[in-house]
Structure formats: structure tokens, C-alpha cells
Residue, then its C-alpha position, 0 to 999 in steps of 0.5 A: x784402948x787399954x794395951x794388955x798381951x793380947x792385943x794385936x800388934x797391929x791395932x797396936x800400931x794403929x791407934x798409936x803410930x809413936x808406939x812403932x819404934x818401940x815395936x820395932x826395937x822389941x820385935x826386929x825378928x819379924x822386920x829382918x826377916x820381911x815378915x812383919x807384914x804378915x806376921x805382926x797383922x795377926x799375932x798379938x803382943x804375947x804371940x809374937x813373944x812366944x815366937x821370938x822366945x822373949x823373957x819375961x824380963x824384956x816382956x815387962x819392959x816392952x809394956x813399960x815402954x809402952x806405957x810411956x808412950x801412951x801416958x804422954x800421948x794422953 
């Protein structure tokens, strides 16, 4: 699965759980708020950005973090 910014978080998650904490880290707004759920099921990686206005500094660190994961996954 090749991870780009429209994924869905969700399928992100799915089809690698190890990715989770690092999910959780960058989009804690929607786990606070209890709507992670709801919200992170239908938005995808740059939606969820775009809701919690996240630069694109972080934005570009988020898909390295990423990256690393999947890479030792792999």
C-alpha cells in the first residue's frame, strides 16, 4: 500500500496497526476531542491536516515518520 495524502487515515491504520502511535501523536485533536472514531474513518491523511491546520513543516515529518515504519515493517 503506497501511503500518499489521500489515503484515509483509517486504511492507514488497518493495514499498519505500528503506524497508530504515530497517528495518534500528529492528530491527538480528534482522540481529545472523542472523535477520532468518527472523523479519522472518513478523512484522509490531508483532510485531517486541513482540519487541525497543521503546517507543512509537521505535514512532511508526519510522512517520514511513516515511512519509517513501513520501511521496517517491510
Amino acid at each position: 500500500m503506497k501511503i500518499t495524502p489521500d489515503t484515509k487515515v483509517f486504511h492507514l491504520i488497518e493495514e499498519y496497526p505500528e503506524s497508530e502511535e504515530i497517528i495518534k501523536k500528529y492528530f491527538s485533536f480528534f482522540y481529545n476531542e472523542k472523535i477520532d472514531d468518527i472523523a479519522l474513518k472518513r478523512l484522509s491523511i490531508k483532510g485531517a491536516f486541513n482540519v487541525i491546520n497543521l503546517p507543512e513543516e509537521e505535514r512532511e515529518r508526519f510522512f517520514q515518520e511513516i515511512n519509517e515504519i513501513i520501511s521496517k515493517i517491510k
